[in-house]
N, C-alpha and C positions, 0 to 999 in steps of 0.2 A: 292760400296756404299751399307749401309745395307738397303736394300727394308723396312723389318720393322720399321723403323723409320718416315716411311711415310705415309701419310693418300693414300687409293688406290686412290682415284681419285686428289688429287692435284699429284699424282706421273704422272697418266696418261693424264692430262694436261699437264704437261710440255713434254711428252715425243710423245703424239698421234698427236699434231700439229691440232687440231682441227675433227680429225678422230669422227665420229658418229656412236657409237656402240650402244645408246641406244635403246631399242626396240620403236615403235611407231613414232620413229626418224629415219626411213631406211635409211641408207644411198646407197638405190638403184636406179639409173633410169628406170624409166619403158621403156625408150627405149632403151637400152642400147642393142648394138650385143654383144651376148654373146663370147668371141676367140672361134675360132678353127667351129664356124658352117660353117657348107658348104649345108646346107639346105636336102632336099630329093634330094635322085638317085633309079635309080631302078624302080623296083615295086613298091619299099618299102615307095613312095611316095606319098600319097592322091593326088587328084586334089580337087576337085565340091564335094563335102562330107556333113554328115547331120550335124546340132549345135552339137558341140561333149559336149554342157553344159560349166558354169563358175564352175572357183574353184578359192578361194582367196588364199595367203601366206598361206603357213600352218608349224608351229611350231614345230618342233620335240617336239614330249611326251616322255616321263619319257624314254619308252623302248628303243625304236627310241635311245635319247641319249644314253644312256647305249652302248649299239650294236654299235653306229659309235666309238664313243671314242676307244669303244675296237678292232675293227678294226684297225680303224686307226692308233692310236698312239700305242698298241698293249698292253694296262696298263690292272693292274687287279684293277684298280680302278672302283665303280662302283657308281657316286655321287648323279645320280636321285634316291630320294627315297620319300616314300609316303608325305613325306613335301614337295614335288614339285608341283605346279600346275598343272590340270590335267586338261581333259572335256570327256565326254562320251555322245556320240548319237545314235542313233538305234541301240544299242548294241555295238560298238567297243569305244576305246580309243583314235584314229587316226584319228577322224572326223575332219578336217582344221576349220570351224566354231566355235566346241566347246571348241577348244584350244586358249590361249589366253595369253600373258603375264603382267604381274605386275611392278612394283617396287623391291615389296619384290624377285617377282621369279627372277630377274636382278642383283639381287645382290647373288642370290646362283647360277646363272650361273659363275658372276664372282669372287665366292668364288671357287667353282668349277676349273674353269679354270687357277687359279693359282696353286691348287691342280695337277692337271693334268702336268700343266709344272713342279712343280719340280718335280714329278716325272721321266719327260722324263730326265730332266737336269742329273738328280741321276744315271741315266744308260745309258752307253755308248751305248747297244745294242737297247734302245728304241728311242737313242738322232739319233744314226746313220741310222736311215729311214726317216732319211729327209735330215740331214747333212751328206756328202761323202767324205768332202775337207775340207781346214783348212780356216775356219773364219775369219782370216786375211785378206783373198784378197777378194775386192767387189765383183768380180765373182761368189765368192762361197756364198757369204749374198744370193746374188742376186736368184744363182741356189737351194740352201734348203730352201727360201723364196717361192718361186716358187713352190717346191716337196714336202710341205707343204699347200701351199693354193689349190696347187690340188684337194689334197684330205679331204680338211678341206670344200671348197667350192663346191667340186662337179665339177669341172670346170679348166679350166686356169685363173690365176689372169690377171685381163684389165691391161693394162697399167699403168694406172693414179693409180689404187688399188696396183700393187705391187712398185710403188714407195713409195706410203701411208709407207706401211709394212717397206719396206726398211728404211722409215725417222724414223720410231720406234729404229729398231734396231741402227740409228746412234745418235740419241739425246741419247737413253739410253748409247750408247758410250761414248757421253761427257758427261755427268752425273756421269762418272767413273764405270759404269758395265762392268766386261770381257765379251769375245766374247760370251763363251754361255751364260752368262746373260741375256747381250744383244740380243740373239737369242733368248733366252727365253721367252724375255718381246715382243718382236713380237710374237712368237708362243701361248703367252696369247692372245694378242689381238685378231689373228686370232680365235681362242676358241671362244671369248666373243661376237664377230661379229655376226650382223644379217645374214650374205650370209652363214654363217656357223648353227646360230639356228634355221634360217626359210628353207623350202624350195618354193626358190623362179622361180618362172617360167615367161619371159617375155613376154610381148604384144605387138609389135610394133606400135599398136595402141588399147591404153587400154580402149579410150572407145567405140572400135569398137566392133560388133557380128561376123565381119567375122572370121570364123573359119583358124587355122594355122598350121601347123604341129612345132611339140615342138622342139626345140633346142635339139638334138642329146646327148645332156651332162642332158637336164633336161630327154628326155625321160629314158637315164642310171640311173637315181637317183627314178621316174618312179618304172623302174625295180625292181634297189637294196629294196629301203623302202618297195615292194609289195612282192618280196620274200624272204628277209632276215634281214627284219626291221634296215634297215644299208647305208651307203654309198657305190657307187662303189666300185669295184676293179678295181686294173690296167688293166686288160683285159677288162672290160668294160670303162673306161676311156678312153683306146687305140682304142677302135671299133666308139666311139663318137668322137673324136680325126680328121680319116678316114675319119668320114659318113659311115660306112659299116655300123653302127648299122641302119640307116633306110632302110636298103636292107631286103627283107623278111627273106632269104635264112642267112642273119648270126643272124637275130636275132631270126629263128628259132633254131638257134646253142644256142646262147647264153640263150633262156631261158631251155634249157635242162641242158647246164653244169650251170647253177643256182641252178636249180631244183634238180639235182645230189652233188651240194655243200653241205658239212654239215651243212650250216649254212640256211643251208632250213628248219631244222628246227624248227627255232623262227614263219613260215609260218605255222607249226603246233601249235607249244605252242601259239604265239599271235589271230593266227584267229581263228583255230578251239578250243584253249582255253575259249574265249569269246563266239563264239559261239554256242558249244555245251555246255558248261556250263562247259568243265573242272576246269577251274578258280570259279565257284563256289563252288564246291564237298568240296572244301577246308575248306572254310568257313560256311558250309549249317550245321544252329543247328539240333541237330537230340535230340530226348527226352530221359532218359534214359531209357525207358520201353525199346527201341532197344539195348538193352546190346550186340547182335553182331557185332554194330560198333563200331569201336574205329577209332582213330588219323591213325593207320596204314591204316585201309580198307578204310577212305578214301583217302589218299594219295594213294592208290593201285588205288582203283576204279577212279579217277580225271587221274592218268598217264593213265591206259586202254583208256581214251576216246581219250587221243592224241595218242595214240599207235593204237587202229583200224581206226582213222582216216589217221594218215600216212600211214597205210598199203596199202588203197585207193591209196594213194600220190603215194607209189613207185610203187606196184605192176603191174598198169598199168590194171585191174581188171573195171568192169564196175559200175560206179555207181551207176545205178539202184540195185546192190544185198546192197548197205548201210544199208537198212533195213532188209536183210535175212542172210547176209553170217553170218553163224558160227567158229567167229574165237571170243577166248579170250585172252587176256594178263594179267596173273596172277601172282602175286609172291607168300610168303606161305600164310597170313595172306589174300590174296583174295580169293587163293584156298578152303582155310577154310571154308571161308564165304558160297562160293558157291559151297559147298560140292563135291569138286573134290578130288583125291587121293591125298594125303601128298607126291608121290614122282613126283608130277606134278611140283611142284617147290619147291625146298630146301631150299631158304634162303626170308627172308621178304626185299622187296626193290629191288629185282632182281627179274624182271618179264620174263616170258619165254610163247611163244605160244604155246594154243592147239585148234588146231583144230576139231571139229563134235566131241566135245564132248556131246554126246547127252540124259547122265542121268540126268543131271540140267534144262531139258526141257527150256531153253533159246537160245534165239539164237537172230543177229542180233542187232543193236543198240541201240533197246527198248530193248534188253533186259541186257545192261550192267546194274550194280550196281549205277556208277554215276551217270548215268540217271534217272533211277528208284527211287533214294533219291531224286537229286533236282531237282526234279519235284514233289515234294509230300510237305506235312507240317511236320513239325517237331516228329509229334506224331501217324500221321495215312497218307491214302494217301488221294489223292485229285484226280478224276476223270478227273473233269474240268480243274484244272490245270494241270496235264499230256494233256488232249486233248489242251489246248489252245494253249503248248509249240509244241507241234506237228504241231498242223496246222502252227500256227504264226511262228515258228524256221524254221521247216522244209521244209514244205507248203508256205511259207511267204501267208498264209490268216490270217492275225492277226484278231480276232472275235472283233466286238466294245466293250469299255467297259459297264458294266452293268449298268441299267439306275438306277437313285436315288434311294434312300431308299428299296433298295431290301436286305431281311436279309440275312446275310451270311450264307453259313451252317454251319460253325463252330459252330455258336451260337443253332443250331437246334438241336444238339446233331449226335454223330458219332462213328462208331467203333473205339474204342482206342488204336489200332495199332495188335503188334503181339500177343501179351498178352490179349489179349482182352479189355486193360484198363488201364488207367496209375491213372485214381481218377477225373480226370480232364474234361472226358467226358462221355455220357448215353454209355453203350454196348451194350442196347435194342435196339437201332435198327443201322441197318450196313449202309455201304456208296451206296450202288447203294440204297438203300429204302428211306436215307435221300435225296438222288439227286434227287429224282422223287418226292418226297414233292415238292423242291423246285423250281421242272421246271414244277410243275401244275401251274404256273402264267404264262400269255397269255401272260406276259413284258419279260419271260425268256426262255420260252419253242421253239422259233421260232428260237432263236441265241447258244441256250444250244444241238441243235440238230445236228447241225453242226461240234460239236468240242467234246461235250460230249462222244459219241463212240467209239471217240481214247482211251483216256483215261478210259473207263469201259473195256473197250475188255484187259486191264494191271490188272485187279482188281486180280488176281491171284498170282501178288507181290507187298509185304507191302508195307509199308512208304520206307524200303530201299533195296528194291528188294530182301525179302528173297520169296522164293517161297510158296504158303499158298492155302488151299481149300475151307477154311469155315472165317466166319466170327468170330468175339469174341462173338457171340451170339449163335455160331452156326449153322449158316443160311447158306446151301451151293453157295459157290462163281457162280452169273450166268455171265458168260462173253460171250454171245452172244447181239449182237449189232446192229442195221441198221443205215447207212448213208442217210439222203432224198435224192431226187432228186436234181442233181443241171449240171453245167455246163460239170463238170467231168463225175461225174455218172448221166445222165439223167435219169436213172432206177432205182436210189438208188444203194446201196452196202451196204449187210447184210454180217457176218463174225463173227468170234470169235476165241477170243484169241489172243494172241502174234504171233502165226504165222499168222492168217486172218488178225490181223494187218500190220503185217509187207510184208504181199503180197498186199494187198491192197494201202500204200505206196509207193512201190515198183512201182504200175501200175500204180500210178499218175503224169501225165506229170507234173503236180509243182513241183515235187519233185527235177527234173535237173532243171527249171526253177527256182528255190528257189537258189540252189546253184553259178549257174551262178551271180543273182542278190545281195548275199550277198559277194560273192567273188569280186567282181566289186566294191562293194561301200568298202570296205575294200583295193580293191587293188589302188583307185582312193583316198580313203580319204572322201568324199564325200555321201551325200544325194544320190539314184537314185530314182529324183523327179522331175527331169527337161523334157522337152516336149519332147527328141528326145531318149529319155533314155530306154524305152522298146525299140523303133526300134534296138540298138546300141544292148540291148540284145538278143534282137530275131536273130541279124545277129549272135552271136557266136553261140546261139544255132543251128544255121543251119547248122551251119559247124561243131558243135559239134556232131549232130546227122545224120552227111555223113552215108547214109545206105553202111554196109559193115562194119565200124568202130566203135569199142571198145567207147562206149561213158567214158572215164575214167578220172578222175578227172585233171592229164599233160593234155591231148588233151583240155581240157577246158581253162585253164588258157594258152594255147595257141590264142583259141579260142578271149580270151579274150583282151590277149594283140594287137591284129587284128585290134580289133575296132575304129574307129573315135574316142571314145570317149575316148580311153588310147592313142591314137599316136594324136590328134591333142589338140586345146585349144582355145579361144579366151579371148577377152576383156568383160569387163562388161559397160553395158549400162548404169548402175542406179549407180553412183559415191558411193561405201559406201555399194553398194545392197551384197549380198548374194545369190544370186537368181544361 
């Protein structure tokens, strides 16, 4: 039968038998056992545990799809694209809350996912990872039905569900579709399904608080979405499958050969893209008075920031050196930039490491390129905003925002970058003399103190991290700096420069505290806003900071996945709540 001839959804009425794919229409039971759990064994099982927090259904985003499809079905299709619906909350893109779907998004899923089938249809070798055996016989409907919703759903198909599927592919049989057609129009369905857009995690009792250890197949999914923004693999499907995945002891294995997968690196590009701003460097307007960037440097300067962050990732190196170690990742057109030797790297796009290279007086995090731009304004830098990024990023002390009618300094007049001036703003007076105009006001001066010194002790490089002494007036650059008193430093902490910055840093316990807590809300999907949510971080950090042990970024996200609040879950009290 030619499919085109049919409107999609009178095809899929006659053929889904009443099947509810629409989004907001689950067709899920919130009590439903999920196959194959065999609950905790081992260690690997909580008892008596803290509120590990609610989390509702949460949506695969744009990436998320992207990554499963490609996994799974193994297509170079890639159909999430910025027309997709999206949500973003405290920095990432994977917040469960701010994701949400439509109409409109429902139907580019299931534009999508017919996309996606003829492609499998189209290749023998992408049609044959599901299907092993000839079509003909129900066995074999029944077995590539099944070696499909596996891995489409995260799970084994319930009973009543892969009869569902089954009845697809037979009405499309008397419909007159051949067999893979007919597989087809099931392998759509399976796409278009909510067990496959959402990930869905059960409650047994959904409007209870008691807390519950996750279904051995949700904690795999858990896993995969937090290290490789993706679906299972069969080895971890096989370990959920067991229950060995809730044994300590193999899912310390498993998050090592995760972490060792290459596909650990979307845990670079998606987290530490977001969060250190790689993903903006891309986009960050820069004015033209900076004639030394262009399109290359930043493309150059955005990969370095996921390139010394994975270094972190692999090297097994301590966290606390994030703000000193001297390593660059340069290709020619960064090299350039930052006046290293031309045979430091030979081609533009092919970046290569140097190490203590110590004529460019940089060194450390603060002091990459990427950073040093977006952090700054388009045309000069910005003190406050480098300090604010530091504190809030790094530090998670995000400063309040500023209270009403406080004039910006932009407006005050400011050094006009490297040039001294692009036309646009005074060159008489420079940026640490405009900041201290405007934190003589008793509404700015108390909060501007706090955060401001990160960002002046940087005043040594531009708007895009070229290196500079003076100001466009002249005035020599002062980057000496004092911290007040506070919880950290009850003495204050006086320093200067990029290096007194980046020791300084360095010595601050928020600094792993920060990391912990955005890696969490990122690996969880979630807010960490809920009542029991410092304790849950304070316990990795304990184990992260086992004296004798490397505090390094694996041992953390081990740390992590430890917690009550990544292995267990509950119900929500408030029908509709968030909380």
């Amino acid at each position: 039968m030619n499919k085109d001839a049919l409107q999609p959804w009178g095809r899929w009425v006659a053929t889904l038998g009443g099947l509810s794919l629409l989004p907001g229409v689950l067709a899920c039971s919130q009590t439903r056992t999920p196959s194959g759990y065999r609950g905790p064994s081992g260690d690997g099982g909580p008892a008596v545990a803290l509120d590990p927090g609610y989390k509702g259904i949460h949506v695969l985003n744009s990436t998320e799809y992207n990554a499963t499809i490609q996994d799974v079905l193994g297509t170079d299709l890639q159909p999430a694209d910025s027309s997709w619906r999206g949500g973003e909350d405290v920095g990432f893109d994977n917040i469960w809350s701010a994701l949400s779907v439509d109409q409109a998004q429902y139907n580019r899923y299931f534009v999508a996912a017919g996309a996606l089938t003829s492609e499998v249809l189209a290749s023998p070798m992408l049609l044959g990872r599901f299907v092993s055996c000839t079509l003909s016989s129900p066995d074999c409907v029944r077995a590539s039905i099944q070696a499909a919703g596996l891995r489409l759903f995260r799970r084994p198909l319930a009973q009543e569900e892969l009869t569902t599927y089954q009845g697809v592919y037979n009405a499309a049989r008397a419909l007159g579709d051949d067999e893979p057609s007919a597989f087809g129009l099931a392998l759509q369905a399976l796409l278009s399904s909510a067990e496959f857009l959402y990930r869905i995690e059960i409650d047994p009792q959904p409007a209870s608080t008691a807390s519950h250890p996750v279904d051995p197949f949700e904690l795999a999914s858990r896993l995969s979405y937090f290290l490789w923004s993706s679906g299972p693999d069969d080895a971890l499907l096989t370990a959920a499958a067991d229950g060995s995945l809730a044994q300590a002891d193999t899912l310390s294995v498993t998050i090592d050969r995760m972490l060792d997968d290459p596909k650990s690196k979307r845990l670079v590009t998606n987290f530490a893209g977001q969060w250190l701003g790689a993903r903006a460097v891309l986009s960050h307007a820069v004015a033209p008075n900076y004639y030394e960037w262009s399109r290359q440097v930043a493309q150059a300067a955005s990969a370095e920031i996921l390139l010394y962050f994975d270094d972190f990732l692999r090297s097994g190196r301590s966290w606390l050196e994030f703000p000193t170690a001297d390593i660059n990742f340069v290709d020619a057109a960064l090299a350039y930039f930052y006046g290293m030797p031309a045979a430091t790297a030979a081609e533009v796009g092919m970046p290569v490491r140097v190490d203590n290279y110590t004529a460019d007086q940089r060194n450390g995090f603060f002091g990459l390129a990427g950073f040093l731009a977006v952090s700054s304004f388009d045309r000069r830098t910005s003190p406050s905003l480098r300090g604010r990024w530091i504190a809030g990023t790094v530090l998670c002390s995000t400063p309040p925002p500023p209270p009403p009618n406080v004039p910006v300094l932009d407006e005050e007049g400011a050094d006009g970058g490297a040039d001294g001036g692009d036309g646009s703003t005074s060159t008489t007076v420079n940026v640490r003399q405009s900041l201290e105009k405007h934190r003589a006001s008793a509404a700015c001066s108390v909060c501007h103190a706090t955060f401001d010194p990160y960002g002046l002790a940087l005043e040594q490089f531009d708007g895009v991290g070229i290196r500079r002494t003076t100001y466009g007036d002249g005035t020599t650059i002062d980057v000496s700096v004092t911290l007040p008193p506070s919880d950290t430093f009850p003495q204050g902490q006086s320093f200067s420069g990029l290096d007194g910055l980046a020791s300084t840093v360095a010595a601050d316990p928020r600094l792993g505290a920060c990391l912990a807590k955005q890696l969490l809300t990122y690996g969880l999907g979630r807010r960490m806003d809920q009542p029991n949510d410092e304790a849950h971080l304070q316990h990795a950090l304990d184990k992260w900071r086992t004296p004798g042990q490397t505090p390094s970024l694996r041992r953390l996200v081990h740390a992590l996945v430890s917690t009550d609040a990544f292995r267990l879950r509950r119900g929500d009290d408030v029908p509709g709540g968030d909380k």
